[in-house]
N, C-alpha and C positions, 0 to 999 in steps of 0.2 A: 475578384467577384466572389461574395458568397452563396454557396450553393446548400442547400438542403439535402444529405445526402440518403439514398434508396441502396437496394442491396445492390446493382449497377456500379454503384461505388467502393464496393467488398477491398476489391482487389488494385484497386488505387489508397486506397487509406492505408489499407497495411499496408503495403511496401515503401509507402512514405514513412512511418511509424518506426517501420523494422531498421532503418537505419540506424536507430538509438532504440534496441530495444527495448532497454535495463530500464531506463529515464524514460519511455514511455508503457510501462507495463501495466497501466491502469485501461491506458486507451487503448491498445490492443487487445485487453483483456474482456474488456465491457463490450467492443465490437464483434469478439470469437463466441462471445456469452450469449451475447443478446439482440447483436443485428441492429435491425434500423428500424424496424415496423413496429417496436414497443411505445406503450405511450408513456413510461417510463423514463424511456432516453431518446434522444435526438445527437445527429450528429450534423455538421456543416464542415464544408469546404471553403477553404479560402486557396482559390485559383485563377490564373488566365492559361497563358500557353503550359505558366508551370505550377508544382503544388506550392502552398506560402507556408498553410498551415491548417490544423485540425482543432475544430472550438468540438469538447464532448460532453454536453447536459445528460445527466443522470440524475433523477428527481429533483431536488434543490441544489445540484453541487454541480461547478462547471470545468472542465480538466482543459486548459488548452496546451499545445503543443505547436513548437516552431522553430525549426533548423536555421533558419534567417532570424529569429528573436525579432519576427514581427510580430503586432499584435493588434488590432483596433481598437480602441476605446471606443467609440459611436456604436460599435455594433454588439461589444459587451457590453456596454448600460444596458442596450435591448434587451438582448438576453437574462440581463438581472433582473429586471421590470416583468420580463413577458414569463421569464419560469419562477422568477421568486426567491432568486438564486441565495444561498447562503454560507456558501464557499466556496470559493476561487483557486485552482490549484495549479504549478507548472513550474518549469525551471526557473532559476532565480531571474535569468538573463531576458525569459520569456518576459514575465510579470513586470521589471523594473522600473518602467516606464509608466503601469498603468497605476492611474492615481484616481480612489473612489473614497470620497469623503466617509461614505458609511461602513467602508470597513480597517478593519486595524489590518497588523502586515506580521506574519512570523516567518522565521529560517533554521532551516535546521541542514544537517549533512546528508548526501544521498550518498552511501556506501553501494558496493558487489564485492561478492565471492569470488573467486574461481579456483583456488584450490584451498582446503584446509590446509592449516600449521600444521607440523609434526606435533608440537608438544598441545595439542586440541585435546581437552579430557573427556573420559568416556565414563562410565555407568554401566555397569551390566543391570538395574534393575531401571533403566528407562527403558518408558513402550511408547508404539505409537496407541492412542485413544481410540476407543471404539464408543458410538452414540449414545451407549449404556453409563460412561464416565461423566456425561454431559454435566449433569448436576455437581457433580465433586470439582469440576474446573471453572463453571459458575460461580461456587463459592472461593475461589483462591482469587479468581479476576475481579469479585466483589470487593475483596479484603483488600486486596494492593492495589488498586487505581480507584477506590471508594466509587464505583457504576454500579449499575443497574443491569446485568445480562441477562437473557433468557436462556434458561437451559436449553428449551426446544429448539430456539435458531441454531445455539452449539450446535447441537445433537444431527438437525438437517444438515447442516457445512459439514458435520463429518463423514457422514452415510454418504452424502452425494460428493465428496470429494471436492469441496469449492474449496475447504479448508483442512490442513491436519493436523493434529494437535501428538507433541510429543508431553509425555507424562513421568515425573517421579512423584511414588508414594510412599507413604512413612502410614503405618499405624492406622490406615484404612483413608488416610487422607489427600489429598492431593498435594505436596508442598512445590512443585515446582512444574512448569510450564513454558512449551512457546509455540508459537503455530501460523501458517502461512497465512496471509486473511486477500490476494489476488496469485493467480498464477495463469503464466499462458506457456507456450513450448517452449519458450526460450529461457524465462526467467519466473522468480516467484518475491511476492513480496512478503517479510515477516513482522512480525508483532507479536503484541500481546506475549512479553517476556517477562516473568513473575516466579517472583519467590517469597515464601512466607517467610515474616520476620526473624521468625527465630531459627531459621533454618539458612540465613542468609552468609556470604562470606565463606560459604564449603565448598567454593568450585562448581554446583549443581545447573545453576545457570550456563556456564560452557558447556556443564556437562550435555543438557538437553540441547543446544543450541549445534552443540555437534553432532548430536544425532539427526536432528531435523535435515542439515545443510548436508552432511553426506548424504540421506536418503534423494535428495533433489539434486545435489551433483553427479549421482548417481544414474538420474534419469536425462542431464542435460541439461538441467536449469540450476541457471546463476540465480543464487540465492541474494538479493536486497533486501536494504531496510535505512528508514529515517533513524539519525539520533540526532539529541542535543544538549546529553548529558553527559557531563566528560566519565564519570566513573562506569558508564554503559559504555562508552567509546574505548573506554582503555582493557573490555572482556572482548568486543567486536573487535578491535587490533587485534590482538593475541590470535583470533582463532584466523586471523587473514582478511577480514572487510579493509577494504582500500576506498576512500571516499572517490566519487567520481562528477561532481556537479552538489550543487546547492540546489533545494528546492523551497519554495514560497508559496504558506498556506494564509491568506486573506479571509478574514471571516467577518459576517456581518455582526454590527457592535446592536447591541437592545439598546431602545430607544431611551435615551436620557442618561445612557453609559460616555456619550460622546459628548 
């Protein structure tokens, strides 16, 4: 049965969650974040005597999670229909089954940390970022993944600590970057790994990548992250990411794409 859930629910969600923390650190994260009472997110239960699974809408995007790799189809159409949904996300084994004409289907690797390599390289001129840098790592995430950021949302993620950003600079510039973009107590998830072209190929990327994941192993959280690039998988080897499950981003296609 699906249930609606209220904050009564708190402490039944997570500890169904927490069994796979790493692989669930969105929906732990969004529920420690933000509760139940937002009109933002909604979360449901799928129950009877036992829990099945966790469907978690977060404006247009829907996370579901399930230790039995059940799933409903009837009751995710709902949910695409009634939120608008336009991406669908969960373990590969979760998703496999559900079949929606309107969206296409990606995969990629769900790595964890738990301890850095020895041979992991370091930097003594990496910092972690302060709100002030906001604009200087807007323009590197500009250049390397051709988007559109706002400095000021950097600049909030970093003051309020949703996000951290580790920093090398050259010559007043930012060349290189990576930074956590969910964390809960257990684990954190990263992104946003970038280096400017002509500064690529020097190690700087582990470099930073090492500073980030000790500072988070440091506090107890296993460092993740998506890849699906092998030449990004063979810097994430090195420093110790072990894949641990596949995951499956389903996104809605614009109309006349299909």
């Amino acid at each position: 049965m699906m249930i609606r859930c209220s904050e009564k629910h708190r402490q039944e969600c997570l500890a169904y969650l927490r069994q796979n923390p790493s692989l669930n650190l969105f929906l732990i994260g969004d529920i420690e974040n933000y509760g139940f009472n937002q009109g933002f997110q909604t979360v449901f239960i799928d129950k009877d005597e036992f829990v099945h699974g966790i469907y978690l809408v977060y404006y247009h995007n829907l996370v579901i999670a399930s230790e039995e790799n059940r799933v409903d189809p009837q009751f995710v159409e709902r949910l695409v229909q009634e939120y608008e949904i336009q991406a669908i996300q969960g373990r590969k084994e979760v998703l496999e089954g559900l079949a929606l004409d309107a969206f296409s289907r990606e995969e990629c690797l769900f790595c964890e940390l738990n301890t850095l390599k020895a041979e992991s390289v370091s930097d003594p001129q990496i910092r972690q970022a302060q709100p002030q840098d906001a604009g200087r790592i807007k323009g590197l995430l500009d250049e390397v993944f051709q988007t559109d950021n706002e400095a000021a949302m950097i600049a909030r993620r970093i003051e309020t600590r949703e996000g951290r950003h580790f920093i090398i600079e050259r010559g007043g510039q930012v060349i290189c970057q990576a930074n956590s973009t969910a964390e809960t107590a257990e684990a954190a998830i990263l992104g946003g790994v970038a280096t400017r072209a002509d500064w690529r190929r020097q190690g700087l990327a582990s470099a930073v990548m090492t500073a980030l994941c000790g500072q988070l192993l440091s506090e107890g959280k296993k460092p993740c992250l998506f890849f699906e690039n092998e030449e990004a998988g063979r810097i994430y080897s090195r420093l110790g990411f072990a894949p641990i499950g596949r995951w499956t981003l389903m996104l809605r296609q614009k109309e006349g794409s299909r």
